[in-house]
N, C-alpha and C positions, 0 to 999 in steps of 0.2 A: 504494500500500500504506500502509496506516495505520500512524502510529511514536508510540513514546512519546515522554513530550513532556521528558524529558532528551536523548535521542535527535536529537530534531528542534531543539531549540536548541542542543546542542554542535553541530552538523554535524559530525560525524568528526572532531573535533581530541582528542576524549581515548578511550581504551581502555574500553568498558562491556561487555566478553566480562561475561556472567550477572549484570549491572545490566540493563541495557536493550536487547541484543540479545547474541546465540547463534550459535557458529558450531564446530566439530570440533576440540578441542584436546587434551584430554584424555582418558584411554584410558578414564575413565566414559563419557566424550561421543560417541566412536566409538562402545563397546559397544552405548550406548543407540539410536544409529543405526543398527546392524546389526539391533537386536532388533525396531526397527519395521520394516525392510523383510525382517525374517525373518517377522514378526507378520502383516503384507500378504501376504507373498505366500504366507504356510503357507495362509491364512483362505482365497485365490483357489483353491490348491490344493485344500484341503479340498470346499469348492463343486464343483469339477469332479468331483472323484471322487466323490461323493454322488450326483451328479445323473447319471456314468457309472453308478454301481451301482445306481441303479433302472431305468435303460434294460436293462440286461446283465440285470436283473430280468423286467420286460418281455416279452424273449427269452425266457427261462426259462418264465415262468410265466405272463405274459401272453397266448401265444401272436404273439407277433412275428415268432418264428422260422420262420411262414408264409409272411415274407416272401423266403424262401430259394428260394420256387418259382417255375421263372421265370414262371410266368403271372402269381402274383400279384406278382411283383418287375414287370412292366412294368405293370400296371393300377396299381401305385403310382406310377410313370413318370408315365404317362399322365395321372394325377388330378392332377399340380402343372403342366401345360401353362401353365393359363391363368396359372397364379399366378407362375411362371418369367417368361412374358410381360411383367408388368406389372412385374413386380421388374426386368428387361430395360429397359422405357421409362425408369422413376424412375434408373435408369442411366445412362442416355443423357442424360437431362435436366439432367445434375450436367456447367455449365459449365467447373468448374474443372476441376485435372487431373484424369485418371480415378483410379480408387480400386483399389490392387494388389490382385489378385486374390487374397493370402496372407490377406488379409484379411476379403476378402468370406469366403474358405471357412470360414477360422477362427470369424465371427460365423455363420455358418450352422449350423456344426455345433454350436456352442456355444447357439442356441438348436433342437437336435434334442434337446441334455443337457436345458436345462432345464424342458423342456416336460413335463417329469417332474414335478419340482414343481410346479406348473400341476396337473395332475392329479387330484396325491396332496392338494391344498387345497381343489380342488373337490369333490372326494371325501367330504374331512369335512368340509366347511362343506355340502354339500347337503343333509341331514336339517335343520339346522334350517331350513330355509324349507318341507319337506313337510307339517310341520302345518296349514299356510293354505293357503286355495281355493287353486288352480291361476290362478287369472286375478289373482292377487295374488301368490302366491308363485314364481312363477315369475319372473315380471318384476324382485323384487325381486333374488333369485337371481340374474339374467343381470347387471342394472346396476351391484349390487352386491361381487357374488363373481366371477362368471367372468369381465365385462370387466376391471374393475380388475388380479385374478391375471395374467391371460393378458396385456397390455399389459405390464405390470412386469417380467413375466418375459421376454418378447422386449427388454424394452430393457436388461436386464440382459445378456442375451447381446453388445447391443452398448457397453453402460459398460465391464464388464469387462476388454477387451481393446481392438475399434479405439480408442474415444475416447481412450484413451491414449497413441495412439501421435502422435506429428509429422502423418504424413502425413492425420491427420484435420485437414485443416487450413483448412476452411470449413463456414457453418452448413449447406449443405444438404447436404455430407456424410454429416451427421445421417438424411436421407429415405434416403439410400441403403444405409447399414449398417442402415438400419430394415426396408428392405425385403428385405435379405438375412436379416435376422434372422426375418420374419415367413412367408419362404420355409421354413425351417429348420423351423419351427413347422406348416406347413402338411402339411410333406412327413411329419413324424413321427404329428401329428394322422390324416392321412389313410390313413397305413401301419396305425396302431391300429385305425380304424374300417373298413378293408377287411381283415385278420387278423381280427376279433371275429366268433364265429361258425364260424371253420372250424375251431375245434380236434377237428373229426371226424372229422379225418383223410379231410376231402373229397381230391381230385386232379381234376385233367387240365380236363375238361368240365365237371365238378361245381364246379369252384375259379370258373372264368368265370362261371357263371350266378350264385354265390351273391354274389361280390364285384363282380361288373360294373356293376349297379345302384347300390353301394355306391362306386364308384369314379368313376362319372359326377357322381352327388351331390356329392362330395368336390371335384371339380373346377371345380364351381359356389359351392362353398364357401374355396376356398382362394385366394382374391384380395382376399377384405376381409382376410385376413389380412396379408396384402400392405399393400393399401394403410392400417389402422389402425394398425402397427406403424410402415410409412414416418412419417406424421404425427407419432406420440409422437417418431421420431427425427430430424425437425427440429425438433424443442422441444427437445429434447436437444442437437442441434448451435448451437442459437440461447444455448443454456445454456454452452455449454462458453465463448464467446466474452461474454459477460455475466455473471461470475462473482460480482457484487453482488446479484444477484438469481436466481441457479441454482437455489436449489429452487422458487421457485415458478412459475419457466416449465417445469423439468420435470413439477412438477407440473397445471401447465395441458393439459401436453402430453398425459399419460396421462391424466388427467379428456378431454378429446376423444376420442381414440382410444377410451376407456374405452365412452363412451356411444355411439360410434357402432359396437361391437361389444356392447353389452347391446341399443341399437335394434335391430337388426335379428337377435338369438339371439331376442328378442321376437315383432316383426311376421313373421318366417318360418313362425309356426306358427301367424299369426291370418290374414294379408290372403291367401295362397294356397286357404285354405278358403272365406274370402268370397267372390273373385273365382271360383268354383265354383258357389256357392251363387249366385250372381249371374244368371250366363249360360249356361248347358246347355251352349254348344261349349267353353268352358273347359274342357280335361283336367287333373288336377292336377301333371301334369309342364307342362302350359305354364304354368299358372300361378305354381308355382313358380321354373320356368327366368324369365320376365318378372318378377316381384319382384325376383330378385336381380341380373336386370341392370339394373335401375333403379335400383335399391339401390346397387349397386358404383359405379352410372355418375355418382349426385351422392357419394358420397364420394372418388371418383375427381377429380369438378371442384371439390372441396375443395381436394384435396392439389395438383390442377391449379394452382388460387389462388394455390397461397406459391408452389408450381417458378418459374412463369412471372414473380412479385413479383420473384421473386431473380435469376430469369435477365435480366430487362428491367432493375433495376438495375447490373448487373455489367458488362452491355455499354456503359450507360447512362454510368460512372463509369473505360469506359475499362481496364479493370486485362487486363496483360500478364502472362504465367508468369511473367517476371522478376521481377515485381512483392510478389510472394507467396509470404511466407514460412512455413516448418514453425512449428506453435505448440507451445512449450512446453509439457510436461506440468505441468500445473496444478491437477490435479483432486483433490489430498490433501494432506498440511501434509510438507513433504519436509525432513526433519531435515541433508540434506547442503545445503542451502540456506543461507547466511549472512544473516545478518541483520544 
């Protein structure tokens, strides 16, 4: 930690309380430390509730409350398989101690809140790219607006809370509150796009045929969610432990993730029509299903790349549970902190 340089030449033999370092003495000095961790944690509070009240919106008005039926309550089950799956492996793969489950739920549902925001900015950032061709503005659109939002906002779900705690106490923890987060995201993404549509008061037989198709798709789609958010969230865990340099490995993190979900909101809606236009036995459901497995399957041996980096060092260097300790929260200027 950097000191001043009265500081660092007395070495502790004289009193610099509010010369050159700070610590709780005065009933200013308490106050003032009550009001930042009241200011922290009202702004967190604030956040959750915001981001509850457009989902409880959603419900309301969006028709989400579709999701009450149980046919479409299991087709929404169903659509996060795959993406459960892979959030499951990236789980497994996390050498250290495993990661309490209070946890994962918590980063889960907290990016089901924020996926709202996501949104509500895609929303209104979409008109201004509709002016341009479509083979321009769309692309710009994905790379720009939607990866960026959607990346941010899943790793928000996991800044917020795990990173904070002790127990996030290694980098590639980071992949793994990423992939819970990107679950979260998947699952709320895909509940909206299987609801949209039936506010017609479909039922029974009519609910399966309209959202079935809707729900296969979803399930094809809800794994890059997975694995784009795990990535941002090893940048993130590599951030929390490199604290000289934290934003801009975060932000390397989400610029990846960024572009490898604007890549492919992109090629989804070009190389499936080509690969059509190609070969006559091409149907455009295989075509599509083979895009996004190939798709998933090199962002997959991306994310593959760091797991297996970390895991091959860790065994490599030897390190026992014993060995390995809770890391202090770190992540904001802590006025109960002595200086």
């Amino acid at each position: 930690m950097q000191r001043d340089p009265i500081d660092r030449e007395t070495r502790g033999s004289r009193d610099l309380y509010d010369i050159s370092t700070w610590e709780r003495r005065s009933a200013v000095d308490r106050f003032a430390a009550w009001l930042y961790r009241f200011g922290v944690a009202g702004t967190k509070a604030f956040i959750v509730l915001l981001a509850l009240a457009f989902l409880i919106a959603q419900f309301v008005l969006g028709g989400l409350g579709a999701v009450s039926d149980p046919v479409v309550g299991v087709l929404v089950i169903l659509s996060v398989v795959p993406a459960f799956a892979i959030a499951a492996y990236i789980w497994r793969s996390d050498v250290t101690t495993g990661e309490p489950l209070s946890l994962l739920v918590a980063t889960f549902l907290l990016a089901v809140l924020f996926a709202m925001f996501a949104a509500i900015v895609n929303s209104f950032l979409q008109p201004a790219f509709g002016s341009l061709p479509s083979l321009i503005g769309l692309p710009l659109f994905f790379f720009l607006v939607v990866g960026p939002v959607e990346e941010t906002v899943k790793l928000l779900a996991v800044r917020l809370f795990a990173y904070r705690d002790p127990r996030f106490n290694a980098v590639i923890d980071g992949a793994v509150y990423g992939a819970a987060a990107g679950l979260g995201f998947a699952t709320i993404e895909n509940a909206i796009y299987i609801t949209r549509g039936l506010e017609a008061g479909l039922g029974g037989i009519e609910v399966v045929g309209a959202a079935g198709g809707t729900a296969a798709t979803r399930a094809l789609a809800g794994p890059g969610h997975v694995l784009y958010s795990s990535i941002a969230g090893y940048y993130l865990g590599l951030a929390k432990f490199n604290r000289e340099n934290a934003g801009p490995i975060v932000i390397k993190g989400v610029l990846i993730a960024a572009f490898f979900h604007g890549l492919y909101n992109t090629l989804s809606g070009i190389v499936p029509g080509v690969l059509v236009s190609a070969a006559t036995w091409i149907t455009p459901a295989i075509a599509l299903i083979g895009f996004i497995v190939l798709y998933d399957g090199i962002v997959a041996y991306f994310l593959y790349r760091k797991l297996s980096a970390y895991r091959r060092v860790y065994a490599d260097v030897g390190i026992r549970d014993g060995d390995r300790e809770p890391t202090p929260e770190l992540t904001e200027f802590d006025p109960d902190t002595e200086h």
